[in-house]
DOKOL-637888 format. One record per atom (N, C-alpha, C, O): residue number from 0; x, y, z; residue in three letters. Coordinates in steps of 0.001 Angstrom, whole numbers. Each point is the difference from the previous one (the first is absolute). Layout:
// DOKOL-637888
<NUM,<X,Y,Z>,ALA>
...
This chain:
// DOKOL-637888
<0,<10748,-30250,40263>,UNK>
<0,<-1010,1016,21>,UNK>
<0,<586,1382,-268>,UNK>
<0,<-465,703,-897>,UNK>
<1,<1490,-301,1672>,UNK>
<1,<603,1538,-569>,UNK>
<1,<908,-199,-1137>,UNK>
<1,<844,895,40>,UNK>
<2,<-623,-1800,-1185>,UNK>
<2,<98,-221,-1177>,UNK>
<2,<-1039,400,-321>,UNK>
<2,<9,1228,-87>,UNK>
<3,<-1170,-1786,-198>,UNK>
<3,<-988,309,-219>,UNK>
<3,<-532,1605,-399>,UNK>
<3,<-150,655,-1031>,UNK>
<4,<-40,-450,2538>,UNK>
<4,<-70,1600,-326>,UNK>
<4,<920,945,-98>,UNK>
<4,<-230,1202,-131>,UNK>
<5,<1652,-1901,213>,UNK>
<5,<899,1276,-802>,UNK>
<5,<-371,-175,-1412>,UNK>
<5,<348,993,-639>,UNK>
<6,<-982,-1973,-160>,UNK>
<6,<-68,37,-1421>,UNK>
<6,<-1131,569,-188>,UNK>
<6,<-13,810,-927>,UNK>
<7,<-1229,-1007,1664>,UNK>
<7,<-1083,772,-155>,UNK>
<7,<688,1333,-156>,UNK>
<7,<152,475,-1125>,UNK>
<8,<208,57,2051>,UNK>
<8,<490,1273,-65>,UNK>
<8,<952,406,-1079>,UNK>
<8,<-288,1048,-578>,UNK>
<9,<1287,-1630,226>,UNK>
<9,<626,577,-1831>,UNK>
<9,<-856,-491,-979>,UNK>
<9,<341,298,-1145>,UNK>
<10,<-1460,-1033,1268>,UNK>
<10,<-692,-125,-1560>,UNK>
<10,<-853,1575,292>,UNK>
<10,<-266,794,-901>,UNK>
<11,<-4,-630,2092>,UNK>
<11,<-1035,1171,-68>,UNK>
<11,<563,1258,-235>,UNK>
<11,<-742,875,-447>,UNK>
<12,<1896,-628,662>,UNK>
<12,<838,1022,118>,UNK>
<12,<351,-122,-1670>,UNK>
<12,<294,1055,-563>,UNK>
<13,<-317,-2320,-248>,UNK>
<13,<1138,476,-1075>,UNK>
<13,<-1621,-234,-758>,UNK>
<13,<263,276,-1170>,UNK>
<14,<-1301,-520,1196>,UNK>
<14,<-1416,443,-616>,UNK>
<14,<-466,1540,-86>,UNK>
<14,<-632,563,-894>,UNK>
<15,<1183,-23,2198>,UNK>
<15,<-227,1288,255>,UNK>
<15,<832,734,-898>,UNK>
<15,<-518,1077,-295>,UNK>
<16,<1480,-1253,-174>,UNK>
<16,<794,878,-537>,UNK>
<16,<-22,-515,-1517>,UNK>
<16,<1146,-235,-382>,UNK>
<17,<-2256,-42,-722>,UNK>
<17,<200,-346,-744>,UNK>
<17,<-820,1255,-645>,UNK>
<17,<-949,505,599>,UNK>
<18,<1266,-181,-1498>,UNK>
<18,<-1067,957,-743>,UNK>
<18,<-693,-531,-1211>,UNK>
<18,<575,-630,-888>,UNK>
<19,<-2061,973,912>,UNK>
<19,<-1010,-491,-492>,UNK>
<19,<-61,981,-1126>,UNK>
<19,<745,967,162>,UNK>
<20,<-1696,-980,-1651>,UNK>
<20,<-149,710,-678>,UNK>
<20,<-744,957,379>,UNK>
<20,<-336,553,-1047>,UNK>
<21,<-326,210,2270>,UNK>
<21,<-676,922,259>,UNK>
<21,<945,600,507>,UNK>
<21,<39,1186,-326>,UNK>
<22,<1431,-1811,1581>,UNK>
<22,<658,1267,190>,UNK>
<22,<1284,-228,-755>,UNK>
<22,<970,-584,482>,UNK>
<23,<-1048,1225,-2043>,UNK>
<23,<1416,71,-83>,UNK>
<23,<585,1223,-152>,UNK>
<23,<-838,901,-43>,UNK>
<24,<1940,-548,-52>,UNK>
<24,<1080,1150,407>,UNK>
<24,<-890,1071,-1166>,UNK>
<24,<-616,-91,-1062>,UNK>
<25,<917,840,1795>,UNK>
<25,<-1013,1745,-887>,UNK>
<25,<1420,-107,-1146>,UNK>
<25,<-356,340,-1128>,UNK>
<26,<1772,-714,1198>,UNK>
<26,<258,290,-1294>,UNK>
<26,<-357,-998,-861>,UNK>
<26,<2,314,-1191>,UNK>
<27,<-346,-1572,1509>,UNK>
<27,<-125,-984,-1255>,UNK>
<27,<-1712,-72,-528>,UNK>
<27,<-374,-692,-946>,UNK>
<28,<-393,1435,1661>,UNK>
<28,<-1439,511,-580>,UNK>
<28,<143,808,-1131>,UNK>
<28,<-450,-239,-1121>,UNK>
<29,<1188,1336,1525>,UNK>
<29,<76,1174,-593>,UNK>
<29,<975,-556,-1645>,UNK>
<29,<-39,485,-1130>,UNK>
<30,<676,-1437,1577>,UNK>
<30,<683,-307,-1428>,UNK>
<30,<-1019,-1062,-999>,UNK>
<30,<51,42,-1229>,UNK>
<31,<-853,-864,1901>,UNK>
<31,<-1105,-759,-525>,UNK>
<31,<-1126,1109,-902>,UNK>
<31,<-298,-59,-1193>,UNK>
<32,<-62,819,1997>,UNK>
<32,<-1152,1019,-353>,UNK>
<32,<683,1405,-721>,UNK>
<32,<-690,997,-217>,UNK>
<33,<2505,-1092,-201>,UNK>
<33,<98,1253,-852>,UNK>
<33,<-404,-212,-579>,UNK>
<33,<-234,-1209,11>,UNK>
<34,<-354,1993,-1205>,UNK>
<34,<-356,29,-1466>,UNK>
<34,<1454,282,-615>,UNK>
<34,<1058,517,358>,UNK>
<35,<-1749,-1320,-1791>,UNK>
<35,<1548,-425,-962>,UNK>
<35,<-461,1381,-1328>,UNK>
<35,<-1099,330,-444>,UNK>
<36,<2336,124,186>,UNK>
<36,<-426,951,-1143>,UNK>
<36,<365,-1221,-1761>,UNK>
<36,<698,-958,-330>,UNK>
<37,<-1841,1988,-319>,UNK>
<37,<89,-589,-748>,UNK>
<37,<152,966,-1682>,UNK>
<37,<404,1157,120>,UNK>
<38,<-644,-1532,-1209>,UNK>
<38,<790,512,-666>,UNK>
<38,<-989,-84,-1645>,UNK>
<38,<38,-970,-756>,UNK>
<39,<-882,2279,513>,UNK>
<39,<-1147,-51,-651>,UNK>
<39,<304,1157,-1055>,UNK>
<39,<462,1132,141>,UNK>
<40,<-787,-1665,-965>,UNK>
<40,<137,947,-1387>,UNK>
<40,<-1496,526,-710>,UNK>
<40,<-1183,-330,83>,UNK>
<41,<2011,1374,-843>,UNK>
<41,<-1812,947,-266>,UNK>
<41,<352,1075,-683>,UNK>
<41,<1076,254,-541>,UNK>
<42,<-1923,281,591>,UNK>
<42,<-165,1339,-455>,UNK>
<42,<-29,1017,1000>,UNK>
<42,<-682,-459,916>,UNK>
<43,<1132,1778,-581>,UNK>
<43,<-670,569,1208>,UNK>
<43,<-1122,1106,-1203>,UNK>
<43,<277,612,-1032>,UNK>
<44,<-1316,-749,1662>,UNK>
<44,<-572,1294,-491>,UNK>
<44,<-1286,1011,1138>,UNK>
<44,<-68,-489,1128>,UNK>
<45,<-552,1333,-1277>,UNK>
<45,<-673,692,1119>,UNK>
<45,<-1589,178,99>,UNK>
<45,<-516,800,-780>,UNK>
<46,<-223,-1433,1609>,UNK>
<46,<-1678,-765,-102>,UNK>
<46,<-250,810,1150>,UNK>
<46,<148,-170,1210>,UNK>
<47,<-576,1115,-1943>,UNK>
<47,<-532,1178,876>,UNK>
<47,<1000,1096,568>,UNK>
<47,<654,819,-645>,UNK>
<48,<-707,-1026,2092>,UNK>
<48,<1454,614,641>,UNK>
<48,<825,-868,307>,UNK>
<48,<1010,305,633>,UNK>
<49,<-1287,-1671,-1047>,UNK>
<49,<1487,-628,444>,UNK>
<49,<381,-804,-918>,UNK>
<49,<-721,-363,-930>,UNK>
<50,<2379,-132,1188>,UNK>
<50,<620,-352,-1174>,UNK>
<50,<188,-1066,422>,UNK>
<50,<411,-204,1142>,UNK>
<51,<-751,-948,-2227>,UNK>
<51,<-214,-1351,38>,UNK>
<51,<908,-781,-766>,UNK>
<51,<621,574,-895>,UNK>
<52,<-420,-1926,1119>,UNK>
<52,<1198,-893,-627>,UNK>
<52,<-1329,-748,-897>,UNK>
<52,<-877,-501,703>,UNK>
<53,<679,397,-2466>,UNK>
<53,<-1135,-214,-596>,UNK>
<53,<1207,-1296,-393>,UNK>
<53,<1051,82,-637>,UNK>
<54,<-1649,-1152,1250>,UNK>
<54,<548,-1490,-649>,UNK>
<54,<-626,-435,-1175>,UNK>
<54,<786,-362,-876>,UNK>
<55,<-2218,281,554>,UNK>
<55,<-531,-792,-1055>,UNK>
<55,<-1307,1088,-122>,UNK>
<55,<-169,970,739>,UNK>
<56,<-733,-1399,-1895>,UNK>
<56,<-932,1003,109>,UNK>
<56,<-1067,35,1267>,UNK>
<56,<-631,956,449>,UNK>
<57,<654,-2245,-64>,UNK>
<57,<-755,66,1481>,UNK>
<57,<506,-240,1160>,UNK>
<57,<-733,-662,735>,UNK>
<58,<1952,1039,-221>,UNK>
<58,<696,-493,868>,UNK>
<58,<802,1581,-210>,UNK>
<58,<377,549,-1035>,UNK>
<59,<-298,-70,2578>,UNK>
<59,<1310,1659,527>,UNK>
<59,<-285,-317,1215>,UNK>
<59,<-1042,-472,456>,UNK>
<60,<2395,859,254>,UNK>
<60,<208,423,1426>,UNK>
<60,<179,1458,8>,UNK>
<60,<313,934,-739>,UNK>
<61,<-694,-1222,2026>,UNK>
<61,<113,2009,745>,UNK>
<61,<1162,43,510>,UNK>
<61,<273,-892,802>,UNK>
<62,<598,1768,-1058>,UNK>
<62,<1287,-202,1072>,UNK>
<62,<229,1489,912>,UNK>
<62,<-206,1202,-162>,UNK>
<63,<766,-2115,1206>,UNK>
<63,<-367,1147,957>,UNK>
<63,<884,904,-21>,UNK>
<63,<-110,852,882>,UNK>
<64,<1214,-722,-1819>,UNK>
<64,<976,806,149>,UNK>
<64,<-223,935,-1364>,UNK>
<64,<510,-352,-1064>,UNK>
<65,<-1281,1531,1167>,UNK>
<65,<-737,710,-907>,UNK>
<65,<1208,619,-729>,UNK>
<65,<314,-226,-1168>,UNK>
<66,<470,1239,2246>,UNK>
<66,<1129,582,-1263>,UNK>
<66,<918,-911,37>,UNK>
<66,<873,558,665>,UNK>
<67,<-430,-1727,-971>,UNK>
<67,<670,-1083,-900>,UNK>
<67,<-499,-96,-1256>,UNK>
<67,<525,388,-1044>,UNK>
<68,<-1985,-1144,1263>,UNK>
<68,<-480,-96,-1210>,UNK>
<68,<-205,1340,-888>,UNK>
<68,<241,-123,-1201>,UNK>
<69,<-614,1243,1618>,UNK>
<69,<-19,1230,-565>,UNK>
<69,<1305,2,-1219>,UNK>
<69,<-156,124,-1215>,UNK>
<70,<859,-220,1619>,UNK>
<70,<1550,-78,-883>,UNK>
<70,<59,-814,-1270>,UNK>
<70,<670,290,-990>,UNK>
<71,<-1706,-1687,1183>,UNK>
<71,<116,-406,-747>,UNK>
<71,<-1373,-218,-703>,UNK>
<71,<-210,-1092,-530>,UNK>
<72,<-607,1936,501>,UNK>
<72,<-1246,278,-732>,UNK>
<72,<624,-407,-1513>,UNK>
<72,<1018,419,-551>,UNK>
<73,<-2240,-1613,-11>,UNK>
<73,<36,-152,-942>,UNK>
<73,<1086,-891,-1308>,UNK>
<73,<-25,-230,-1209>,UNK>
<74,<995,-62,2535>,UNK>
<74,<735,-1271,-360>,UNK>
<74,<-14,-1075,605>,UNK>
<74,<-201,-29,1214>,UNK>
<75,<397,-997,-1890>,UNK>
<75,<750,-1802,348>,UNK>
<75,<728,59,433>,UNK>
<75,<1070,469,-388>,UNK>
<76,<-1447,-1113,1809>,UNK>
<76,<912,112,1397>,UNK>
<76,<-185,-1167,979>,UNK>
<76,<-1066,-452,418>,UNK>
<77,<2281,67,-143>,UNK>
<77,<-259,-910,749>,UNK>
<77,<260,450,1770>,UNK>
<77,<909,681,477>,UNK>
<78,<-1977,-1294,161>,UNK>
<78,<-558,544,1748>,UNK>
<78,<359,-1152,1083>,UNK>
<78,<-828,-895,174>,UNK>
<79,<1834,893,435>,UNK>
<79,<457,-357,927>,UNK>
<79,<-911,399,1283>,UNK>
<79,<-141,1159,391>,UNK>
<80,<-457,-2307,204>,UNK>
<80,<-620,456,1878>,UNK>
<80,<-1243,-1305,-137>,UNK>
<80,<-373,-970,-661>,UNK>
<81,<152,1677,1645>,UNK>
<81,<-1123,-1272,961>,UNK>
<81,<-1473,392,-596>,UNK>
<81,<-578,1068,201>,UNK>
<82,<89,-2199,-998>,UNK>
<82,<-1216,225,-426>,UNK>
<82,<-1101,-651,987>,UNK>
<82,<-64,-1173,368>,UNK>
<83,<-641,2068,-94>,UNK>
<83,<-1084,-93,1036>,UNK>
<83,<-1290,-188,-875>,UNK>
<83,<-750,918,-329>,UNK>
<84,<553,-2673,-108>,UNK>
<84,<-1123,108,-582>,UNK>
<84,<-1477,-136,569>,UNK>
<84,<-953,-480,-613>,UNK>
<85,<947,992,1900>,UNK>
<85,<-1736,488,878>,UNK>
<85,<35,1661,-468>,UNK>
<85,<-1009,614,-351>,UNK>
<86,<2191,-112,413>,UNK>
<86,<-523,1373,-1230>,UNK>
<86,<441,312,-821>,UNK>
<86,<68,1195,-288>,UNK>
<87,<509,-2318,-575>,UNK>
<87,<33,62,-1255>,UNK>
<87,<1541,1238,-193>,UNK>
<87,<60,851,-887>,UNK>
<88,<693,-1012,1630>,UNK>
<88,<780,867,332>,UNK>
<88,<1407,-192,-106>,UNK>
<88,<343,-1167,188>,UNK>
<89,<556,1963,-432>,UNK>
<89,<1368,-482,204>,UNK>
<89,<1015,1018,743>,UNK>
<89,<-82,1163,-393>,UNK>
<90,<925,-1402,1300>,UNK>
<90,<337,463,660>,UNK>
<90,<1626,504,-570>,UNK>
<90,<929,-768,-247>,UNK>
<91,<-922,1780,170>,UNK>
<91,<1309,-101,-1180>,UNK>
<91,<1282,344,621>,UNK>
<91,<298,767,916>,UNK>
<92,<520,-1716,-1834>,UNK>
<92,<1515,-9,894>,UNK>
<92,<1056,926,-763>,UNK>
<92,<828,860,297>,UNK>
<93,<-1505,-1770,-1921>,UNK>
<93,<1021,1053,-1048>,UNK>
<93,<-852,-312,-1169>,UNK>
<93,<-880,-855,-101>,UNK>
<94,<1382,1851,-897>,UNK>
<94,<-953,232,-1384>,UNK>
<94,<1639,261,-774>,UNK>
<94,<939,765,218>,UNK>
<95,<-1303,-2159,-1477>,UNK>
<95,<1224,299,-885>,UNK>
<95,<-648,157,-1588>,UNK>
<95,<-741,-895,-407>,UNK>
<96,<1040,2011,-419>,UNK>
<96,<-509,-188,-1344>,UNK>
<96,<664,-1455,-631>,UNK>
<96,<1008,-617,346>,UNK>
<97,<-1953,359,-1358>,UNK>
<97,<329,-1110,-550>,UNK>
<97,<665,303,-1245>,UNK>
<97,<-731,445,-885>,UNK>
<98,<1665,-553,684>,UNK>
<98,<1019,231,-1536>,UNK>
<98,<-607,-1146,-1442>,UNK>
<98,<569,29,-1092>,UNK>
C-alpha cells in the first residue's frame, strides 16, 4: 500500500511539472511569434505625402521609415524589413539601390 502511494505521488508530482503548450517560457513564444524580415524589390516613389515601395502596377507598400525611402525617391531598390500585410506595410530595416 505505501508503494502504492509513494507512486501516486511521483506520477503526480512529475505531471505537475510538465509544461503544456499554453504555458511555455515567454522566451520561446516570443521566438515563435517574431516576425521574419523579408526582402522586396520595387520602385520607391511618393503617393501623396508618402513614399511608397511601387512593386507592380497594382501592388506598393508604405514604409514606415519615411526619410530612408526619401533618399531613394525614384529608384530600383531593394527593401529589407517586416512586411505587415493587414496594412499593407513594411517595416524597414534597410533600403539598398539596385545596380
Amino acid at each position: 500500500m505505501k508503494i502504492l502511494v509513494l507512486l501516486l505521488v511521483i506520477a503526480g508530482f512529475a505531471s505537475a511539472q510538465q509544461i503544456t503548450p499554453a504555458e511555455k517560457t515567454p522566451s520561446a513564444a516570443a521566438q515563435e511569434n517574431a516576425p521574419t524580415a523579408h526582402t522586396v524589390t520595387g520602385s520607391i516613389s511618393k503617393d501623396g505625402d508618402t513614399y511608397v515601395l511601387k512593386v507592380s502596377d497594382t501592388t506598393s507598400y508604405k514604409l514606415d521609415d519615411q526619410e530612408k525611402a526619401r533618399q531613394f525617391n525614384g529608384q530600383k531598390v531593394r527593401v529589407t524589413g517586416e512586411v505587415d500585410l493587414n496594412t499593407n506595410q513594411i517595416h524597414v530595416q534597410k533600403i539598398e539601390p539596385l545596380v
